[in-house]
DRENDO-1510 file (C-alpha; in Angstrom, 1 decimal, always signed):
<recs>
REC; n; res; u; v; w
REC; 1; UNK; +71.7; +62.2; +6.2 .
REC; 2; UNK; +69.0; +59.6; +7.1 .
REC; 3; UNK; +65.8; +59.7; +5.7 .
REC; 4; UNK; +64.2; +60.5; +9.1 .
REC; 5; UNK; +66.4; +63.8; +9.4 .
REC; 6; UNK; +65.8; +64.8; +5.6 .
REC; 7; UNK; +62.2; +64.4; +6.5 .
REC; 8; UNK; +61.9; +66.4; +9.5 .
REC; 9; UNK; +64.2; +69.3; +7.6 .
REC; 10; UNK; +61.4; +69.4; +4.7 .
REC; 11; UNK; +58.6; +70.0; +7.6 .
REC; 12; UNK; +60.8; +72.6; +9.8 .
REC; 13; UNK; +61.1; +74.5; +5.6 .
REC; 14; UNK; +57.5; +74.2; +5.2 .
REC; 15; UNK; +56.8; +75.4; +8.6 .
REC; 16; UNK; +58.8; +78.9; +8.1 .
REC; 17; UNK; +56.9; +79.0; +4.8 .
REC; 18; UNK; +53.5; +78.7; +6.5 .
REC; 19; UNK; +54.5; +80.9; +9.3 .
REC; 20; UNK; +55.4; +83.5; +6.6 .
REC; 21; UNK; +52.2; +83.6; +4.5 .
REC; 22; UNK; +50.7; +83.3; +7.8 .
REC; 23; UNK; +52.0; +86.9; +8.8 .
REC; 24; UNK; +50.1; +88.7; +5.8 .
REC; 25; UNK; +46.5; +86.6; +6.6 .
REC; 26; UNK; +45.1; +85.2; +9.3 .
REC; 27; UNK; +42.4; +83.3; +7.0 .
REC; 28; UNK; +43.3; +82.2; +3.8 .
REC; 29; UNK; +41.5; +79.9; +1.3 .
REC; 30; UNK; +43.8; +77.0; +1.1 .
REC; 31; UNK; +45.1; +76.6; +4.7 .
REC; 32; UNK; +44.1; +74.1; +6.7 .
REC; 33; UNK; +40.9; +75.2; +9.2 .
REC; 34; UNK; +40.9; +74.9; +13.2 .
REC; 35; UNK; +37.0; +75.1; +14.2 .
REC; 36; UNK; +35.9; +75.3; +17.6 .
REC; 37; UNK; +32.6; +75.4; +19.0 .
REC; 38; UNK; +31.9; +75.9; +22.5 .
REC; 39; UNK; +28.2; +76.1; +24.4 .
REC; 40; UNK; +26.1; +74.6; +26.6 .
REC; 41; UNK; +23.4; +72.3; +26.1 .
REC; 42; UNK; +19.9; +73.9; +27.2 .
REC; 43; UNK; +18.2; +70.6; +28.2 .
REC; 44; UNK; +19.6; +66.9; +28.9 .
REC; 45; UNK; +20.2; +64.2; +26.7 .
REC; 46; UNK; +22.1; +66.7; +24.1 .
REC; 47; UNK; +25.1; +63.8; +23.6 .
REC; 48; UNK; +22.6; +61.7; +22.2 .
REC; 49; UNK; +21.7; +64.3; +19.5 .
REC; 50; UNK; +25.4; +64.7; +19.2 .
REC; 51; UNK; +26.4; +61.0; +18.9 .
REC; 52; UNK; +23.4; +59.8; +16.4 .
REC; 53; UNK; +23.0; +62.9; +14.5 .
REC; 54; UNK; +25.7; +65.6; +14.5 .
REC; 55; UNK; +28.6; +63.5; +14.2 .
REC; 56; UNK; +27.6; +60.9; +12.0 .
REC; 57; UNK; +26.8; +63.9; +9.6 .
REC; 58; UNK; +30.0; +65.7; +10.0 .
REC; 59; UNK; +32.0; +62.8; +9.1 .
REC; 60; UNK; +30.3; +62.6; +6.1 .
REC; 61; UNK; +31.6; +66.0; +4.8 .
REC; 62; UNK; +34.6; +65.3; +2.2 .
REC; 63; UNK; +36.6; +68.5; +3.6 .
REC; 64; UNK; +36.5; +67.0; +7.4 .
REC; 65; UNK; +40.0; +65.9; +8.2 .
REC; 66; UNK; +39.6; +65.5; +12.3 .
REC; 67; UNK; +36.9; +65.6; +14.5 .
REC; 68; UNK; +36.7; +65.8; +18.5 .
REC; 69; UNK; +33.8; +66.6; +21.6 .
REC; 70; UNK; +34.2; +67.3; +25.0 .
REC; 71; UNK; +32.4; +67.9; +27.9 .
REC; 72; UNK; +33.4; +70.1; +31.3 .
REC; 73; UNK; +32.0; +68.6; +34.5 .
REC; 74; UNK; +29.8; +66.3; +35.6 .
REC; 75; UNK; +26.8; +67.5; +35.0 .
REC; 76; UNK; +24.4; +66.8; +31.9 .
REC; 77; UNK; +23.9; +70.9; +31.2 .
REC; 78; UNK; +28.0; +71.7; +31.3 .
REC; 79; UNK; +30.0; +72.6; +28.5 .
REC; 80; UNK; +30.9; +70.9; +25.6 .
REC; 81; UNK; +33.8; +71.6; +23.0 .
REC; 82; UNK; +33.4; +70.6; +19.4 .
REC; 83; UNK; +36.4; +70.6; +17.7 .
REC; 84; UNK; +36.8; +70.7; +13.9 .
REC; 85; UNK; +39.9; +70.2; +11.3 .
REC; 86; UNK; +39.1; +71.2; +7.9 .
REC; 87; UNK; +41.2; +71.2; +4.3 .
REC; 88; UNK; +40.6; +74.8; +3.7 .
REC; 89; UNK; +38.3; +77.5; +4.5 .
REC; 90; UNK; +35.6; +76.6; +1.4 .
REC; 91; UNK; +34.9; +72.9; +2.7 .
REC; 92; UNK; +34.3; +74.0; +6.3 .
REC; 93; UNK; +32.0; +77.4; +5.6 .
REC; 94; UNK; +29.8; +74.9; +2.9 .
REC; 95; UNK; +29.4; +72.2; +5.8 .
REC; 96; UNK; +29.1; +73.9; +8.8 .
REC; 97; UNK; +29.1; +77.8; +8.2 .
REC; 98; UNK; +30.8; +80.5; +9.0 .
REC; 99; UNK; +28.3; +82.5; +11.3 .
REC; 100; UNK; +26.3; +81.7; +14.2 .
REC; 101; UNK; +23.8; +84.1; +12.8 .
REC; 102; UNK; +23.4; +82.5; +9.6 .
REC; 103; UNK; +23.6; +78.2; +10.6 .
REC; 104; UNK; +23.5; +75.8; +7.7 .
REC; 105; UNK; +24.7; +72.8; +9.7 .
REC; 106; UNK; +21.5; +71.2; +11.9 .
REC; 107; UNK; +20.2; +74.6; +12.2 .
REC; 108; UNK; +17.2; +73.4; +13.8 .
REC; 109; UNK; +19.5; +72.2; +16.6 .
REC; 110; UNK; +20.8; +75.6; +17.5 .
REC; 111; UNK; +18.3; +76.7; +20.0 .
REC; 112; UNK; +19.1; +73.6; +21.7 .
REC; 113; UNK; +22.1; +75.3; +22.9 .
REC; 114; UNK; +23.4; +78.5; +25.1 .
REC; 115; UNK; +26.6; +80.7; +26.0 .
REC; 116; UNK; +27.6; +79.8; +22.2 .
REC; 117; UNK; +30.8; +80.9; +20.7 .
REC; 118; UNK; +32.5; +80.1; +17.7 .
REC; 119; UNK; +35.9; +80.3; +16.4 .
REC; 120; UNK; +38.1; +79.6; +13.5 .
REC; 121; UNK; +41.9; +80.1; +12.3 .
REC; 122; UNK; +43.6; +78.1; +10.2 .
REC; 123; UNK; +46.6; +75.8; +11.1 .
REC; 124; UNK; +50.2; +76.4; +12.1 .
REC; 125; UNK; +51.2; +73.1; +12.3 .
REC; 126; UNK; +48.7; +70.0; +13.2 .
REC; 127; UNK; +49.4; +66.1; +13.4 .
REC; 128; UNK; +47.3; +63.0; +14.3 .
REC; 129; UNK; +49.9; +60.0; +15.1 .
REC; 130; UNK; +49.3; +56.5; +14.6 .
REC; 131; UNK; +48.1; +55.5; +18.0 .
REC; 132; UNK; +46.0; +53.1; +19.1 .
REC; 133; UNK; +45.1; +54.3; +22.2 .
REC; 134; UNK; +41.4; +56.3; +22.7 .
REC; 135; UNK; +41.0; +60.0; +23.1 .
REC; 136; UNK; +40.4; +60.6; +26.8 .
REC; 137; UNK; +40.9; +64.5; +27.5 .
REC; 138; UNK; +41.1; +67.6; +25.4 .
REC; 139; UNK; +43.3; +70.1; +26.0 .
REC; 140; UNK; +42.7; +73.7; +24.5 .
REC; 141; UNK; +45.4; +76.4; +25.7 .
REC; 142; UNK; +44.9; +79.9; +24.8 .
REC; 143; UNK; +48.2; +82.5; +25.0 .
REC; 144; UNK; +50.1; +85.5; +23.9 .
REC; 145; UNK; +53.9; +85.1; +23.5 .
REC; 146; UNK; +56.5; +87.8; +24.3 .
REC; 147; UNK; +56.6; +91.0; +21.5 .
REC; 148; UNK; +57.4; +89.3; +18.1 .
REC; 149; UNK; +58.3; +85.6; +19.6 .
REC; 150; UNK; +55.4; +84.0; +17.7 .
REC; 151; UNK; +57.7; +81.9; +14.9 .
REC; 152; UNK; +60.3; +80.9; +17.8 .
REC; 153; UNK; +57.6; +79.2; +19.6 .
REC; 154; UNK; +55.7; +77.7; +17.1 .
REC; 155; UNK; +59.0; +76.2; +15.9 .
REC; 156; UNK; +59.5; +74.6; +19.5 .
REC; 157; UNK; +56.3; +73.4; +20.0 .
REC; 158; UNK; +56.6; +71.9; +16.4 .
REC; 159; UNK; +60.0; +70.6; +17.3 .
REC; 160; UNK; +59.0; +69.2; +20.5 .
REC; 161; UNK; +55.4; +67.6; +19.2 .
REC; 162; UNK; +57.8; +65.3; +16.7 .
REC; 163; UNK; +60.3; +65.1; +19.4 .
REC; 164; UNK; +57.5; +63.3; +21.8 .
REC; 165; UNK; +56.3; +61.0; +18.9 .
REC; 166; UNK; +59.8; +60.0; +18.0 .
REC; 167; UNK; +59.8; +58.6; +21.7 .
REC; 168; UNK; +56.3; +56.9; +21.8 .
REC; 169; UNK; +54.7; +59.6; +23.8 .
REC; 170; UNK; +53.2; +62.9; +23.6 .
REC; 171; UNK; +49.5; +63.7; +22.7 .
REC; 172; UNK; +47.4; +61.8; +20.3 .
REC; 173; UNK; +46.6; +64.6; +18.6 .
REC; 174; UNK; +48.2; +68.0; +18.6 .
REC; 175; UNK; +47.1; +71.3; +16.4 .
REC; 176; UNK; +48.4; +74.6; +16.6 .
REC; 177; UNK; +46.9; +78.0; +15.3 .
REC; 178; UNK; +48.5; +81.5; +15.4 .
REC; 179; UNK; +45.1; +84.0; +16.1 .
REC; 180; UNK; +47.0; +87.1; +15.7 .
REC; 181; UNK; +51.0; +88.7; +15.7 .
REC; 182; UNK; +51.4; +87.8; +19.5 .
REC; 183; UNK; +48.3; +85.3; +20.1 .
REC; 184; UNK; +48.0; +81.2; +20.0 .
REC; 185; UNK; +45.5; +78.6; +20.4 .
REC; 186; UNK; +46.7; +75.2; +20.5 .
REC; 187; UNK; +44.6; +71.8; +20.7 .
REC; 188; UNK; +46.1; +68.9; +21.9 .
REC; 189; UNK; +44.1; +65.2; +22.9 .
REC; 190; UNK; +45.6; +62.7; +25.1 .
REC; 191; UNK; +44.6; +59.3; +26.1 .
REC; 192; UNK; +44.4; +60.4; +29.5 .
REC; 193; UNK; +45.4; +62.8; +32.5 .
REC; 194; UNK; +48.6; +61.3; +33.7 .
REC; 195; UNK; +50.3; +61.0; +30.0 .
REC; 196; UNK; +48.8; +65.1; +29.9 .
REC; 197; UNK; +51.2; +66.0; +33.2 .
REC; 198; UNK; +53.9; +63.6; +32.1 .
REC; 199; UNK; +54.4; +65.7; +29.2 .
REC; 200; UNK; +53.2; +68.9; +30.3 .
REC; 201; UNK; +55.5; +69.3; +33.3 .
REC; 202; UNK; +52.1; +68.8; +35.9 .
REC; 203; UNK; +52.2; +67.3; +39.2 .
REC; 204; UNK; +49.6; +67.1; +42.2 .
REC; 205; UNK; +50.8; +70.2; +43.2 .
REC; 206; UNK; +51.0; +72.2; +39.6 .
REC; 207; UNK; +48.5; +70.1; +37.5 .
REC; 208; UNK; +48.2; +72.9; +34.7 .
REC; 209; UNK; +51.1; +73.5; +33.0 .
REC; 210; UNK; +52.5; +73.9; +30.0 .
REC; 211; UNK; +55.8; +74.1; +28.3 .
REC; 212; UNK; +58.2; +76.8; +26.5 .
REC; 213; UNK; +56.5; +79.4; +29.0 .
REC; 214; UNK; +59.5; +81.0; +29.3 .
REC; 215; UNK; +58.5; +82.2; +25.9 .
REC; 216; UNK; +54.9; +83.5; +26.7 .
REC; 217; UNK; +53.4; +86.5; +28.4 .
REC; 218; UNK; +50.5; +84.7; +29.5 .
REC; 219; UNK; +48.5; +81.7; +28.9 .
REC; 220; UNK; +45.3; +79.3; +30.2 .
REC; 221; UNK; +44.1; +76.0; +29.2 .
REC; 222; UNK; +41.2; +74.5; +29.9 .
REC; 223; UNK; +40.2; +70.7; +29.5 .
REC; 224; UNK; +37.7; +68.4; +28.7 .
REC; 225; UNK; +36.5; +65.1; +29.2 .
REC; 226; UNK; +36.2; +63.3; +25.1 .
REC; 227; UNK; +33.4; +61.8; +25.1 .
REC; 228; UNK; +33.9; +58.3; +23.8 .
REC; 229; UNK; +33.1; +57.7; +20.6 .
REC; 230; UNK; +32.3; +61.3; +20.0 .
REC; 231; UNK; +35.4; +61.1; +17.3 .
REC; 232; UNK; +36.6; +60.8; +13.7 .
REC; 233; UNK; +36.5; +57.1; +12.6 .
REC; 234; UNK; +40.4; +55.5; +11.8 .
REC; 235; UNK; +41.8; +56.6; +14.9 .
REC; 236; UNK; +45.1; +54.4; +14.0 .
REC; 237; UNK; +45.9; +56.2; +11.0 .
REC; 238; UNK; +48.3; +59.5; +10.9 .
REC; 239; UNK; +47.2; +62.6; +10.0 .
REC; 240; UNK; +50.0; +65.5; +9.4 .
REC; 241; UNK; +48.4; +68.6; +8.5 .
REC; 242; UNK; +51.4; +70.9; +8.1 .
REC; 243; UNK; +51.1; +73.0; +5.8 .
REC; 244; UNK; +48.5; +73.1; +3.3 .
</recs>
């Protein structure tokens, strides 16, 4: 057996290992740490705050493995996605906190923003690949899967993730996270819209769509704009997050 195939068996292994310990805890100390972040600015000009003060800080933070910001619309006041990776639970609650109620992370900057709401699971599966192309759009999909089909389809869209990158296509960035039995978040980042429907299964007439959804009960996504150089520095180098 090639090295390639021997490589891939060791991450499907660990991948029915994570998925195992992942059935007894949703939120343990040494996974790996999806955060998401979404609000809306109160006043304009808040991308300036984030690009010469937020994200220079967070980058900063040992435990920060990945790092992403998005905006909805075209507006200066629309929603904005921050989205985190984190080597466990401890690094990311002694950076950034755990609570709205409680910030330690630019708390002064908090009242800047509106409609807040915070989320965190940790990781599935996750991978950065060695691109060199720029993040353009962020993709966060939100589902349930069919009674007790979680591992199947985390173990396709692990399967197919690889699959994509074997080929030279596929996101730039793809992370996974189960948020309950039945439920799913997944993050993925492209370079742009058309590689997102190439690889999705979109056209003019279906833009959202998604694969596997045989396998889900329901499902949305919603995108965002990245907004350039809003991003974790050595974009070229790979990232596999899978498992801790």
């Amino acid at each position: 057996m090639c090295a390639c195939h021997l490589r891939r068996a060791e991450r499907h292994s660990l991948l029915s290992s994570r998925l195992a310990a992942l059935e007894t805890t949703l939120v343990e100390s040494e996974s790996r740490i999806i955060r998401l972040f979404k609000f809306r600015p109160v006043r304009v000009a808040f991308d300036q705050i984030l690009r010469e003060e937020m994200v220079p800080a967070l980058v900063e933070f040992p435990g920060l493995l990945d790092l992403y910001v998005g905006r909805r619309g075209p507006e200066e006041l629309g929603p904005r996605l921050i989205a985190t990776i984190w080597n466990s639970r401890e690094s990311m609650a002694s950076a950034v906190g755990e609570s709205l109620d409680y910030p330690v992370f630019l708390p002064q900057y908090l009242d800047e923003t509106a409609e807040r709401e915070l989320q965190f699971f940790p990781l599935a599966f996750g991978y950065r690949f060695a691109r060199p192309d720029q993040p353009g759009v962020l993709r966060l999909v939100e589902g349930a899967v069919q009674a007790g089909g979680l591992e199947r389809y985390v173990a396709e869209a692990h399967a197919g993730t690889l699959a994509d990158d074997d080929q030279g296509r596929g996101p730039l960035a793809l992370y996974l996270a189960p948020r309950s039995a039945e439920q799913f978040l997944t993050l993925s980042v492209w370079s742009d819209w058309a590689s997102l429907q190439e690889a999705t299964g979109g056209d003019i007439d279906r833009p959202i769509a998604t694969r596997h959804a045989k396998l889900l009960d329901a499902w949305q996504a919603e995108h965002y704009e990245a907004i350039p150089g809003l991003a974790a520095p050595a974009r070229s180098e790979p990232l596999e997050v899978t498992p801790a």
